[in-house]
Backbone as XML, in Angstrom:
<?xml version="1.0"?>
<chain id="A" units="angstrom">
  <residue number="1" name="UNK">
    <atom name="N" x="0.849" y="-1.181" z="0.000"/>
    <atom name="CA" x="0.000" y="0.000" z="0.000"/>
    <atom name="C" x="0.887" y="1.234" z="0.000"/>
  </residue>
  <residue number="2" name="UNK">
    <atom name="N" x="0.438" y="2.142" z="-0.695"/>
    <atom name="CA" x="1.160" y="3.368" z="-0.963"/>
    <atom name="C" x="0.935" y="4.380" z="0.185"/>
  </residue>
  <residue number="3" name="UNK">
    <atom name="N" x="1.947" y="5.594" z="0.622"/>
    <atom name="CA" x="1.326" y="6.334" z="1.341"/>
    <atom name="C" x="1.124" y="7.577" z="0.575"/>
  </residue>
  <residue number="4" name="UNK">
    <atom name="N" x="0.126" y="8.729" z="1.045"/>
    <atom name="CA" x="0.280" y="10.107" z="0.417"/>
    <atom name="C" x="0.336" y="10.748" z="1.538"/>
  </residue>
  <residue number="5" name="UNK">
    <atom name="N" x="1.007" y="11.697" z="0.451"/>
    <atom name="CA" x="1.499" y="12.314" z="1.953"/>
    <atom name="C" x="0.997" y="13.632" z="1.365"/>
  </residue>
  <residue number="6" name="UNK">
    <atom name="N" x="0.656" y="14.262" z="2.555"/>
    <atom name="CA" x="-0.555" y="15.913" z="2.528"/>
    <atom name="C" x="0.740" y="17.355" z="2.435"/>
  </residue>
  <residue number="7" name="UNK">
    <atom name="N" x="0.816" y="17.496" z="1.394"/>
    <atom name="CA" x="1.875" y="18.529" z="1.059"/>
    <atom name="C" x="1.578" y="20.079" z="1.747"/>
  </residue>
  <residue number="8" name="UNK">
    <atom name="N" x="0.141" y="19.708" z="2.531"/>
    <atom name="CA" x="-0.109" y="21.644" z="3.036"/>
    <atom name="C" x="-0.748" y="20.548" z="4.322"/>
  </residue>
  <residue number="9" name="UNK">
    <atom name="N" x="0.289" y="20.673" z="5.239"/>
    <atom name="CA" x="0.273" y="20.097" z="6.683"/>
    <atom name="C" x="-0.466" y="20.643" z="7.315"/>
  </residue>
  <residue number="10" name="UNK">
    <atom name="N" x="-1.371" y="20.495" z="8.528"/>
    <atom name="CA" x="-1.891" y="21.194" z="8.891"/>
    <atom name="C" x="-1.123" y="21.271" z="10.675"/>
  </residue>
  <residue number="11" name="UNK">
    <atom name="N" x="0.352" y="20.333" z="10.715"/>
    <atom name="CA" x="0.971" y="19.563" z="11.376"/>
    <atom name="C" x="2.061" y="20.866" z="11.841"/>
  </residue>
  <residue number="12" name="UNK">
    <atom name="N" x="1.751" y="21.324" z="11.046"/>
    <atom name="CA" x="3.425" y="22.449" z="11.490"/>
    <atom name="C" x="4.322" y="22.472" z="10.348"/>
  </residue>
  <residue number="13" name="UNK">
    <atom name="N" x="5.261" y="23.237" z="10.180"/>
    <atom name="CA" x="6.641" y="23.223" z="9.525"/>
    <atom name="C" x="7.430" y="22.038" z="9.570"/>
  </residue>
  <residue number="14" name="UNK">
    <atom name="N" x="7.679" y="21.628" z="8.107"/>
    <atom name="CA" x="9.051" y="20.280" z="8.370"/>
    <atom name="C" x="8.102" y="19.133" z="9.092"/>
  </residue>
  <residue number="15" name="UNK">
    <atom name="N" x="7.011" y="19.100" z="8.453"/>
    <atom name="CA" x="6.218" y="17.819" z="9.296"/>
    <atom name="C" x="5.719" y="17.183" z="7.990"/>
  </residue>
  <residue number="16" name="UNK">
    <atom name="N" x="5.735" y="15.759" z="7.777"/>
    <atom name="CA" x="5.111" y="15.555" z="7.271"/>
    <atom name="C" x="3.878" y="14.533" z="7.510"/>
  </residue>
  <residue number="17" name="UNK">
    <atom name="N" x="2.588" y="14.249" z="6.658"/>
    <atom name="CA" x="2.012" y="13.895" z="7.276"/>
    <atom name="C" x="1.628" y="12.761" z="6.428"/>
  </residue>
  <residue number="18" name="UNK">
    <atom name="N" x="1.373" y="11.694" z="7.100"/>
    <atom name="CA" x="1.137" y="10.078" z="5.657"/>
    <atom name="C" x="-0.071" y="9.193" z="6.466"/>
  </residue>
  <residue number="19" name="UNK">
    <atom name="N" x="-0.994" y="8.860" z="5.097"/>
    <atom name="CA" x="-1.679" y="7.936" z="6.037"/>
    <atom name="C" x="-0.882" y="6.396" z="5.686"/>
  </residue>
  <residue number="20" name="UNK">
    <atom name="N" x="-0.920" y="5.308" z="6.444"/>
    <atom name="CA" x="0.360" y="4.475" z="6.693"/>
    <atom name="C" x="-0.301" y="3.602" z="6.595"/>
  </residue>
  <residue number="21" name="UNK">
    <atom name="N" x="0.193" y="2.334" z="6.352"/>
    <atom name="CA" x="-0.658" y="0.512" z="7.061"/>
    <atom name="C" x="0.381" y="0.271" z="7.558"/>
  </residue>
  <residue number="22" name="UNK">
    <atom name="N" x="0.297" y="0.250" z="9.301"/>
    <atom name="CA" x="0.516" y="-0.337" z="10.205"/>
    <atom name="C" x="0.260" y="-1.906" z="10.589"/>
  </residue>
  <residue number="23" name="UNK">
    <atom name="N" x="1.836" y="-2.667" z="10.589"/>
    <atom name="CA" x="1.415" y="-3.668" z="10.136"/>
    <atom name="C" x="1.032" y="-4.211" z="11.573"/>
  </residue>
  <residue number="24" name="UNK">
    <atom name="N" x="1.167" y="-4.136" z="12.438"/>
    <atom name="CA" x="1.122" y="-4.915" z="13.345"/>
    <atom name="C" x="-0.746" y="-5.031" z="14.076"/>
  </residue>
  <residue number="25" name="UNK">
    <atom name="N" x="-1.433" y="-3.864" z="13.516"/>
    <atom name="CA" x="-3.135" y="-3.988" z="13.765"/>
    <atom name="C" x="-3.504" y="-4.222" z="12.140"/>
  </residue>
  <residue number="26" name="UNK">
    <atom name="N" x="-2.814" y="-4.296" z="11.145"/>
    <atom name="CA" x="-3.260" y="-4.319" z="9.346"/>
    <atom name="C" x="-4.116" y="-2.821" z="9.374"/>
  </residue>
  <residue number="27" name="UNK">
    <atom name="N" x="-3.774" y="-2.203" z="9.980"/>
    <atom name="CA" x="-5.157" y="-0.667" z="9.904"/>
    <atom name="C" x="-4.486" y="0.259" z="8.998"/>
  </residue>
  <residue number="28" name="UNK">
    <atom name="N" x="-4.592" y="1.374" z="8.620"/>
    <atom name="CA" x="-4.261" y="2.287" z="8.198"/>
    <atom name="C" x="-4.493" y="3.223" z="9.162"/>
  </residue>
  <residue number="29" name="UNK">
    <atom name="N" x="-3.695" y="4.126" z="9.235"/>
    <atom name="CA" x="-2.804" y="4.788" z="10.669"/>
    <atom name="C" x="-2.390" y="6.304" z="10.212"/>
  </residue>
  <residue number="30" name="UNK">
    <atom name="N" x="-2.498" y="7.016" z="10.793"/>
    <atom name="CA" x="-1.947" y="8.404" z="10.512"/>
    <atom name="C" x="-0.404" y="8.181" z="10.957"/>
  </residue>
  <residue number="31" name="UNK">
    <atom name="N" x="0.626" y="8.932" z="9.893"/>
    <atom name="CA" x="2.178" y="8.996" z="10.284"/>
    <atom name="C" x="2.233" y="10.164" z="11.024"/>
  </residue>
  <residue number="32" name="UNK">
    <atom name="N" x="2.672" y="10.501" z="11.318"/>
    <atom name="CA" x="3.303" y="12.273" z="11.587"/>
    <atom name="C" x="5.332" y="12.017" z="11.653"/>
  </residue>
  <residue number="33" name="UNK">
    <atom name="N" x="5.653" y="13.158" z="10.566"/>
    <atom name="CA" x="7.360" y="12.547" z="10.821"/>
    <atom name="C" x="7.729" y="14.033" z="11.123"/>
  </residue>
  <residue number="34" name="UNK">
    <atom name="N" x="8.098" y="14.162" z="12.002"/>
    <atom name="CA" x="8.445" y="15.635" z="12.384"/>
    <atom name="C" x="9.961" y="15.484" z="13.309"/>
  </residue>
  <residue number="35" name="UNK">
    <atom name="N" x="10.432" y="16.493" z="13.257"/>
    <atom name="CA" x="11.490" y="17.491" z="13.825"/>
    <atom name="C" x="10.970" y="18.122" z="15.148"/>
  </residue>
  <residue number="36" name="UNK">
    <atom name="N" x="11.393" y="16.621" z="16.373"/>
    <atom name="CA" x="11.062" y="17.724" z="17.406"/>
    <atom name="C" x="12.407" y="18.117" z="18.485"/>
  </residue>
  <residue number="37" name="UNK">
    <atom name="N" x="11.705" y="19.375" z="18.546"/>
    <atom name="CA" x="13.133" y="20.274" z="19.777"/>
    <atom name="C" x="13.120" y="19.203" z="20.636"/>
  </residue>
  <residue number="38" name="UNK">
    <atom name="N" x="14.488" y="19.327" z="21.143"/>
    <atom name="CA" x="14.998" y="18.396" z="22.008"/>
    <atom name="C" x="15.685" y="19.155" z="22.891"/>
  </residue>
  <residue number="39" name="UNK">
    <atom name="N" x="15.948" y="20.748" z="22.427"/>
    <atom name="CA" x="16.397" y="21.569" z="23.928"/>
    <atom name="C" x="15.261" y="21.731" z="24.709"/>
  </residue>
  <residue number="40" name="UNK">
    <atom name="N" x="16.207" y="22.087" z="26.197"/>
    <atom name="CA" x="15.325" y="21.907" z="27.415"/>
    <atom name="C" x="13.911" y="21.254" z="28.144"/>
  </residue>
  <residue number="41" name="UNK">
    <atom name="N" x="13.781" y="20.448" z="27.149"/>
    <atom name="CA" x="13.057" y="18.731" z="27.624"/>
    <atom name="C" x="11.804" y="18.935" z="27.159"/>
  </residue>
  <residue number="42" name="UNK">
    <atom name="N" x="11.528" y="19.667" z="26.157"/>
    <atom name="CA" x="9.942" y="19.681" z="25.996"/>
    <atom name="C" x="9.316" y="18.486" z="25.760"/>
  </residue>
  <residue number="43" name="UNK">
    <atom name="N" x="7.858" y="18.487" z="26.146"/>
    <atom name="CA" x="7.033" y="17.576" z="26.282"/>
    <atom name="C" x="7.001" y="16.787" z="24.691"/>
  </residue>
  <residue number="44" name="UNK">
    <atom name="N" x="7.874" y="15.359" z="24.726"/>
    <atom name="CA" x="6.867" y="15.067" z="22.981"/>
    <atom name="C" x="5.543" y="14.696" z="23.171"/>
  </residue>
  <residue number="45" name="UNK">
    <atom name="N" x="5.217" y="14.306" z="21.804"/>
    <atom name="CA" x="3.590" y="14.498" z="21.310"/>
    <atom name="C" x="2.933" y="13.306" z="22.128"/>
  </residue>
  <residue number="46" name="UNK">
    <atom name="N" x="4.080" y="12.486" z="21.754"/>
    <atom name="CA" x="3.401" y="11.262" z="22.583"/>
    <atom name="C" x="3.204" y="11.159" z="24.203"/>
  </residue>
  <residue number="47" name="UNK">
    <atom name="N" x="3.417" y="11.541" z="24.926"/>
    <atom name="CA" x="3.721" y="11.177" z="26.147"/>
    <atom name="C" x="2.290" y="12.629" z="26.262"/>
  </residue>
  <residue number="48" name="UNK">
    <atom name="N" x="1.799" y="13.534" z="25.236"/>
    <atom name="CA" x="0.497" y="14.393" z="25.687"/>
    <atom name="C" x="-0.749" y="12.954" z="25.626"/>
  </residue>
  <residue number="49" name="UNK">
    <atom name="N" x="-0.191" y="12.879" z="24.358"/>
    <atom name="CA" x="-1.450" y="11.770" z="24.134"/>
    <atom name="C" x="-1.831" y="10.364" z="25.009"/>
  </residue>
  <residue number="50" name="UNK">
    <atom name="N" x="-0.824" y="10.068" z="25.610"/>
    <atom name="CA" x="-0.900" y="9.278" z="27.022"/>
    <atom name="C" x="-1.485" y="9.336" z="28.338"/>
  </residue>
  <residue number="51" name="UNK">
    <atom name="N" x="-1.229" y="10.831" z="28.618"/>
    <atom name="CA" x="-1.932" y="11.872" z="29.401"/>
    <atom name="C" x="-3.178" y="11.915" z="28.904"/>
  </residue>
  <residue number="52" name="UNK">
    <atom name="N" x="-3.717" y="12.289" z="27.937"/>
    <atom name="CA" x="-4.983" y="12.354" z="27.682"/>
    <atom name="C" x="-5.762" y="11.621" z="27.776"/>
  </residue>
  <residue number="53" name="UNK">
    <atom name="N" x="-5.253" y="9.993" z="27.197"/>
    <atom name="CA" x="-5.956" y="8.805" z="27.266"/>
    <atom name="C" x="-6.320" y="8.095" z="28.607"/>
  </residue>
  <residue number="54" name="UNK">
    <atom name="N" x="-4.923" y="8.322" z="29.415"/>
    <atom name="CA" x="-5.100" y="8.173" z="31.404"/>
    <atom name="C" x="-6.483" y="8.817" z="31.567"/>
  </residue>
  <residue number="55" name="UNK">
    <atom name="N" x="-6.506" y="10.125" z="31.247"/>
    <atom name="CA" x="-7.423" y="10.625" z="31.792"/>
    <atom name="C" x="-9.419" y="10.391" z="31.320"/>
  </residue>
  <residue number="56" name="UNK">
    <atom name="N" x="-8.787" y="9.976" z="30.365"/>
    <atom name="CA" x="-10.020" y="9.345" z="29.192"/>
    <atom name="C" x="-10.818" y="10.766" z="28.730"/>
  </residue>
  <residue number="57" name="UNK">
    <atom name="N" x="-10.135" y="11.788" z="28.081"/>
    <atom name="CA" x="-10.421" y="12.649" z="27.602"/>
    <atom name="C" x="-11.048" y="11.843" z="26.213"/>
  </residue>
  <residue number="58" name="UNK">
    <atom name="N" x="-12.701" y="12.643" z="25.575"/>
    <atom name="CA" x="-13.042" y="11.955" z="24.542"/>
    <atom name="C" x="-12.634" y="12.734" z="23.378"/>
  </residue>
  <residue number="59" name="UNK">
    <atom name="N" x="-12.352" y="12.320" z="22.313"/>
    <atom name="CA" x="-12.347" y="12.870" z="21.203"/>
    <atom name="C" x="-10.829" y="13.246" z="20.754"/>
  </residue>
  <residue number="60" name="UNK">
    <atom name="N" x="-10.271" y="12.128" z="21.516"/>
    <atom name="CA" x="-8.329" y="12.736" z="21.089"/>
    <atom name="C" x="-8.496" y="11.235" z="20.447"/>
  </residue>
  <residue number="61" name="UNK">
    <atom name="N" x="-7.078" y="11.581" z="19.480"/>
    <atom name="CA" x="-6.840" y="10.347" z="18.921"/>
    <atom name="C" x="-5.963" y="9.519" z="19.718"/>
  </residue>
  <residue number="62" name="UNK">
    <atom name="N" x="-5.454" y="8.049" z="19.515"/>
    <atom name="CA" x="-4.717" y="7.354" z="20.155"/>
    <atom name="C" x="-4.024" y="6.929" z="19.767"/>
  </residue>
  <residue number="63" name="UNK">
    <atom name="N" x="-2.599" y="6.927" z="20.351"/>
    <atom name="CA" x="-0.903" y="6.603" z="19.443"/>
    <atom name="C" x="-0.517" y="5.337" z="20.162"/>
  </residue>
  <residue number="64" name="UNK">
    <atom name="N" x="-0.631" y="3.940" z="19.027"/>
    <atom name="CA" x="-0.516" y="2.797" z="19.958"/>
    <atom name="C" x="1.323" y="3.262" z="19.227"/>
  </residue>
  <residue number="65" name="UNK">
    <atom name="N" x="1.801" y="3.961" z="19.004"/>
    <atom name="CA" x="3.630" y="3.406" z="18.258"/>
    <atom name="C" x="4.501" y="5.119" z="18.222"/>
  </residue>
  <residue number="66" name="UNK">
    <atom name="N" x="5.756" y="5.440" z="18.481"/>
    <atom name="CA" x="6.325" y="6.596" z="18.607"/>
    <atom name="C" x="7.574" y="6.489" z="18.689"/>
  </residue>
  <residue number="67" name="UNK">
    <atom name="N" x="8.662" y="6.716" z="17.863"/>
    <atom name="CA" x="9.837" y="6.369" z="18.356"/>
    <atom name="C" x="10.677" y="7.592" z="17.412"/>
  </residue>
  <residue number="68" name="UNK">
    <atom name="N" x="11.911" y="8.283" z="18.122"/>
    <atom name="CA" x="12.906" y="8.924" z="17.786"/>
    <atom name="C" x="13.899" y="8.143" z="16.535"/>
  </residue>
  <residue number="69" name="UNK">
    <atom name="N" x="14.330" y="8.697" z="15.461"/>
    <atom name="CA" x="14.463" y="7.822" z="14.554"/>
    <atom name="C" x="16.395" y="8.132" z="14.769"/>
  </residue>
  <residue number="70" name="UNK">
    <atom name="N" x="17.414" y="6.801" z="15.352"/>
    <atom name="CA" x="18.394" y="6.234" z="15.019"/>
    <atom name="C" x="19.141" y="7.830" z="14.162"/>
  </residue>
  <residue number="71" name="UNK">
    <atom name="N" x="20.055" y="8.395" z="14.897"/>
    <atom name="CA" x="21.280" y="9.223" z="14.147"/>
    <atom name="C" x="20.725" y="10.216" z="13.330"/>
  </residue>
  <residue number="72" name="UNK">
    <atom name="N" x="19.582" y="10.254" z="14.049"/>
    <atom name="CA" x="18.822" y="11.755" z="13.084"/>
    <atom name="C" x="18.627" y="13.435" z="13.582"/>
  </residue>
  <residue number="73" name="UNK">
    <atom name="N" x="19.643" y="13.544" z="13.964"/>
    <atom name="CA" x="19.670" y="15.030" z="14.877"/>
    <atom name="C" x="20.250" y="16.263" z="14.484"/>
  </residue>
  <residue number="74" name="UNK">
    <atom name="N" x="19.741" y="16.898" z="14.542"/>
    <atom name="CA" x="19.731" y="18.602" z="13.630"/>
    <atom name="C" x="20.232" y="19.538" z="14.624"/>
  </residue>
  <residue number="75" name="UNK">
    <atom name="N" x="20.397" y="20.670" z="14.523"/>
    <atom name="CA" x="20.368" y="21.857" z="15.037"/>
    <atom name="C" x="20.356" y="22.955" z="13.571"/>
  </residue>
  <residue number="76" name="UNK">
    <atom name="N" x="19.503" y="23.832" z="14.251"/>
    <atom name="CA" x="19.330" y="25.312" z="13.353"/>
    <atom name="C" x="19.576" y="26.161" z="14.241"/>
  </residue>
  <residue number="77" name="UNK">
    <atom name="N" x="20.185" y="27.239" z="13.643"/>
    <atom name="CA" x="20.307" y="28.503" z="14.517"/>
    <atom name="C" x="18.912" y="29.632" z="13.846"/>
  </residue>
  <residue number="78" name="UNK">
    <atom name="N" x="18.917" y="30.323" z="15.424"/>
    <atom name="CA" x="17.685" y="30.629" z="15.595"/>
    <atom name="C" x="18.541" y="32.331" z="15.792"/>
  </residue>
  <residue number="79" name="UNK">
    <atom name="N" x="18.191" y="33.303" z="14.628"/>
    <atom name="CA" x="18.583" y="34.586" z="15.175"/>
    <atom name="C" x="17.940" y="35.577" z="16.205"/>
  </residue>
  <residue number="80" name="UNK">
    <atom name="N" x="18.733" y="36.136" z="17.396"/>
    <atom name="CA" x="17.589" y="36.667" z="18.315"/>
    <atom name="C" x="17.806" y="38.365" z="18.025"/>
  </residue>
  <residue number="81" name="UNK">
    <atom name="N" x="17.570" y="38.798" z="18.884"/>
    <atom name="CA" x="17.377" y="40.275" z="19.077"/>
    <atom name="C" x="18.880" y="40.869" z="19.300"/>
  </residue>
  <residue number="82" name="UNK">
    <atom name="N" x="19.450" y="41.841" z="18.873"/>
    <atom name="CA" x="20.169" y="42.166" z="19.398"/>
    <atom name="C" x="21.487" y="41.361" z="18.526"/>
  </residue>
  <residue number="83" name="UNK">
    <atom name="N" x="21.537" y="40.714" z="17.919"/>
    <atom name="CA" x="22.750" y="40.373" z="16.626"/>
    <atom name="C" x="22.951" y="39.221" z="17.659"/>
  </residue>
  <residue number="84" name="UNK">
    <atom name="N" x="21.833" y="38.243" z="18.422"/>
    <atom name="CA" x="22.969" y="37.362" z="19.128"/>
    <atom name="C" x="21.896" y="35.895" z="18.357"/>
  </residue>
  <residue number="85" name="UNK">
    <atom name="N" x="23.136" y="35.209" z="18.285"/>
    <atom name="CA" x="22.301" y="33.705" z="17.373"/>
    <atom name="C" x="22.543" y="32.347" z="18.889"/>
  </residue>
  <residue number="86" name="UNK">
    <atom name="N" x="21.475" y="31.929" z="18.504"/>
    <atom name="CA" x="21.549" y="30.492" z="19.031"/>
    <atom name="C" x="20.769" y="29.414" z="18.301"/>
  </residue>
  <residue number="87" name="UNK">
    <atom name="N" x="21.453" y="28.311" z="18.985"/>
    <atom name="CA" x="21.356" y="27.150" z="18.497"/>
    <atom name="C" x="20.194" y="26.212" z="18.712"/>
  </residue>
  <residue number="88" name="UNK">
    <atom name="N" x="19.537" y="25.547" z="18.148"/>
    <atom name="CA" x="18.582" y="24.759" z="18.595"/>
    <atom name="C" x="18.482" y="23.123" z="18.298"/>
  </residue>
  <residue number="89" name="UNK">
    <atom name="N" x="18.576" y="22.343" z="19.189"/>
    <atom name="CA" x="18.793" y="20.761" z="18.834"/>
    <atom name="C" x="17.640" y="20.179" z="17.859"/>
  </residue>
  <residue number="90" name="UNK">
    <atom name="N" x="17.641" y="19.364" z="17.563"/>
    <atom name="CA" x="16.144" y="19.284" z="17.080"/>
    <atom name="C" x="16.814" y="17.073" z="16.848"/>
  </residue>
  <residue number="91" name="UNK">
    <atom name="N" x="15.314" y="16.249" z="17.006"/>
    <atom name="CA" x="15.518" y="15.235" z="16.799"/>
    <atom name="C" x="14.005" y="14.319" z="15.580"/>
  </residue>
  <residue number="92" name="UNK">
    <atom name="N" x="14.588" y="13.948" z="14.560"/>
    <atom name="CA" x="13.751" y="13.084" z="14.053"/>
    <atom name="C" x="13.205" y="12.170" z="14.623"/>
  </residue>
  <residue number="93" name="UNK">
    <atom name="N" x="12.052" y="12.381" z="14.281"/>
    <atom name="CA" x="10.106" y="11.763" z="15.143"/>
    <atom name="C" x="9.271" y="11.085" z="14.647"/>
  </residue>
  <residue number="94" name="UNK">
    <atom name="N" x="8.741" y="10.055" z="14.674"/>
    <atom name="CA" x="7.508" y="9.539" z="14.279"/>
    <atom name="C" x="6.708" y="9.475" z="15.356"/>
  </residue>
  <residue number="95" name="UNK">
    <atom name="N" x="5.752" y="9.913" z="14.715"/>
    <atom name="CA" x="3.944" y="9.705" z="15.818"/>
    <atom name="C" x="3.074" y="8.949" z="14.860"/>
  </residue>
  <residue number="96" name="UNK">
    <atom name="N" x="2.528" y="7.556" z="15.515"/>
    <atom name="CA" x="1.089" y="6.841" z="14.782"/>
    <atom name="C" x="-0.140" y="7.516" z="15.544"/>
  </residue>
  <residue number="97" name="UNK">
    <atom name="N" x="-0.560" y="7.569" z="15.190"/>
    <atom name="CA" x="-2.379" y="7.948" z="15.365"/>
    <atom name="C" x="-3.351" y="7.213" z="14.713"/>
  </residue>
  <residue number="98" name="UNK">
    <atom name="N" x="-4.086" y="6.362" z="15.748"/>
    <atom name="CA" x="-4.962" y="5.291" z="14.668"/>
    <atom name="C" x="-6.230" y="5.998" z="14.348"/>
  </residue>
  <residue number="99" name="UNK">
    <atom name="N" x="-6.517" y="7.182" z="15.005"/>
    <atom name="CA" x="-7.554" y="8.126" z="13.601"/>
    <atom name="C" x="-6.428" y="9.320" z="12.773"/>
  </residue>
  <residue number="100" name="UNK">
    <atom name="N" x="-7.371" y="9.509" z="11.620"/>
    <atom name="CA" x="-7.396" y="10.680" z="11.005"/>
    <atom name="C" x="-8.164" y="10.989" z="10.014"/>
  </residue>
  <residue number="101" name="UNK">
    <atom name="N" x="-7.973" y="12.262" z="9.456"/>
    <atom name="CA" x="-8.647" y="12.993" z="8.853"/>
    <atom name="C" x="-9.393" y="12.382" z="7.677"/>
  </residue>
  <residue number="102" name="UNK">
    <atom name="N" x="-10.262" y="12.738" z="7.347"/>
    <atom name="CA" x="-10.908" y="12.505" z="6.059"/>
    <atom name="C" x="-11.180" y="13.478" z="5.157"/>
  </residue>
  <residue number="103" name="UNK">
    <atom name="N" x="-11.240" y="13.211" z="3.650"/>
    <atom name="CA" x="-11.605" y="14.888" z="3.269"/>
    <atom name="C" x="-13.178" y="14.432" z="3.346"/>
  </residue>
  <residue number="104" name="UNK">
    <atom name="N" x="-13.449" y="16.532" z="3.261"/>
    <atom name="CA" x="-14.391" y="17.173" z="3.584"/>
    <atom name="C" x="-15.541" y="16.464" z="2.434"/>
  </residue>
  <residue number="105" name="UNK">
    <atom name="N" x="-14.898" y="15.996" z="0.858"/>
    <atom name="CA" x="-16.047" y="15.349" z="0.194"/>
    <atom name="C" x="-16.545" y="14.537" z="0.789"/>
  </residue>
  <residue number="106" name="UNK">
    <atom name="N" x="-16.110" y="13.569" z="1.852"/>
    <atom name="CA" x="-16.532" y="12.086" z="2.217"/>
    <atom name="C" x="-17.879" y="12.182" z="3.919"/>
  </residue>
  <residue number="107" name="UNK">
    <atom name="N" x="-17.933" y="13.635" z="3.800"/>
    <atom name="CA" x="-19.267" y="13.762" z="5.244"/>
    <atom name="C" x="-20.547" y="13.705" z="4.453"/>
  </residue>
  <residue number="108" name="UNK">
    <atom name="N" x="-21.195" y="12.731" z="4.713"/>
    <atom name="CA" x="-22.795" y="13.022" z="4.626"/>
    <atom name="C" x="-23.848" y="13.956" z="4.392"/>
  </residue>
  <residue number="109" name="UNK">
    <atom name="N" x="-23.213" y="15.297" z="5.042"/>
    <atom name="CA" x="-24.370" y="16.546" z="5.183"/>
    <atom name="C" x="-23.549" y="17.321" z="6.290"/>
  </residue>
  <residue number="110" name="UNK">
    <atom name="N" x="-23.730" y="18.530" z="6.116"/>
    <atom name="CA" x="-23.386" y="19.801" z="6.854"/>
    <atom name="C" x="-23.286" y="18.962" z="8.424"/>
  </residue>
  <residue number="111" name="UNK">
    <atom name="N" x="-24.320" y="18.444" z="8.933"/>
    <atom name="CA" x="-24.739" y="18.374" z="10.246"/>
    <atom name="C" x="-23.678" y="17.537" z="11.083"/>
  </residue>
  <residue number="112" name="UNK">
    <atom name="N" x="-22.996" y="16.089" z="10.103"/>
    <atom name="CA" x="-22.222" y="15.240" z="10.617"/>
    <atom name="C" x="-20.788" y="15.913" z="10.427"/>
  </residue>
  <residue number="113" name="UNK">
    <atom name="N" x="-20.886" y="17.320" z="9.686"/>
    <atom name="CA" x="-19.373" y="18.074" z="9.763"/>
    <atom name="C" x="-19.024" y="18.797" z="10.664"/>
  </residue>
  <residue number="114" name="UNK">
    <atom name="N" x="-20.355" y="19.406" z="11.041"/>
    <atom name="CA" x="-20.497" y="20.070" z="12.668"/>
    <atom name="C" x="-20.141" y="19.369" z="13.508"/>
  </residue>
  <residue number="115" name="UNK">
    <atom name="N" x="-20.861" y="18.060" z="13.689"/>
    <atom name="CA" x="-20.506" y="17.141" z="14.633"/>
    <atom name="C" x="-19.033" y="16.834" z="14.826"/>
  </residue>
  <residue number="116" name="UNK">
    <atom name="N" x="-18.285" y="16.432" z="13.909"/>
    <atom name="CA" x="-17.106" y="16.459" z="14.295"/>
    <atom name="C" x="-16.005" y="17.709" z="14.531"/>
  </residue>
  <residue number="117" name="UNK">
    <atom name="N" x="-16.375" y="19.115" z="14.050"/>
    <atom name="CA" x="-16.134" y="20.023" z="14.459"/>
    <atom name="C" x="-15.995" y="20.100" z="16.036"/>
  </residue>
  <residue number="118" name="UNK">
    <atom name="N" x="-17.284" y="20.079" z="16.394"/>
    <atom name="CA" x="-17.587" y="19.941" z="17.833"/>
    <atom name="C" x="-16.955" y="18.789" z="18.824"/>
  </residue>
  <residue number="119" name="UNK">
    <atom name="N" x="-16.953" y="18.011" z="18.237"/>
    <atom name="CA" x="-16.267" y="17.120" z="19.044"/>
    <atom name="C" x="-14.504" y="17.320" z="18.849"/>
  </residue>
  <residue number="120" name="UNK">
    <atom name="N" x="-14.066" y="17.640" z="17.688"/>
    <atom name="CA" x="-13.015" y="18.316" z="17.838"/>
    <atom name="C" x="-12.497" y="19.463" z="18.971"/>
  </residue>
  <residue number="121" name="UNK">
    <atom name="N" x="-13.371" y="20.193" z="18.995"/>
    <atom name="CA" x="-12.758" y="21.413" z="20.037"/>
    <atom name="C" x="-13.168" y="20.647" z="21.077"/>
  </residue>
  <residue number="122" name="UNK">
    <atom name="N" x="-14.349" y="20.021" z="21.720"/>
    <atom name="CA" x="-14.038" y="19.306" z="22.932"/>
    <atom name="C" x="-12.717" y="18.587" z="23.101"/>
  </residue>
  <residue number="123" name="UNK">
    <atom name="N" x="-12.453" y="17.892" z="22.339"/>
    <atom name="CA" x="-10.976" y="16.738" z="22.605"/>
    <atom name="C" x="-9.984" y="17.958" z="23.104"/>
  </residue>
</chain>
């Protein structure tokens, strides 16, 4: 199975986004391959979505797979104020998500687009 991948992310910069077959459920799976900062310990994506699920928040998706990808580490410099530059680590990412998006042709009627609207901003 092929993936496509969504060339206008809605994921961020330097993200890309693929729907996948994950072999280990045979499903098709949202990818996310992103570049995440790795200075001063920010939270990755996965360990929110863990949190969320503990808590049984409805309407988030769920990441059964996540792993930092093997010798893949960046830094960009980041120019600040004042002529002074710094550096920023950055580490190659994968996130699964066993929902995602659908296009907008494939809803039924206005009403079931709301619906997931709505249940969107709840999650």
């Amino acid at each position: 199975m092929s993936s496509t991948y969504m060339d206008t992310s809605p994921t961020g910069w330097s993200t890309g986004a693929f729907k996948a077959y994950y072999k280990e459920t045979g499903n098709v799976v949202f990818l996310k391959d992103t570049w995440r900062i790795i200075d001063d310990d920010p939270i990755p994506d996965h360990e929110t979505y863990i949190k969320l699920a503990k808590e049984k928040v409805k309407f988030v998706a769920t990441s059964p797979a996540y792993h930092d990808i093997q010798d893949r580490e960046t830094r960009t410099l980041d120019f600040k104020s004042e002529g002074r530059r710094e550096f920023h680590r950055f580490q190659l990412y994968r996130l699964v998500l066993d929902q995602y998006a659908r296009s907008i042709q494939q809803f039924e009627n206005v009403r079931e687009l709301i619906q997931v609207w709505r249940d969107t901003l709840q999650g």
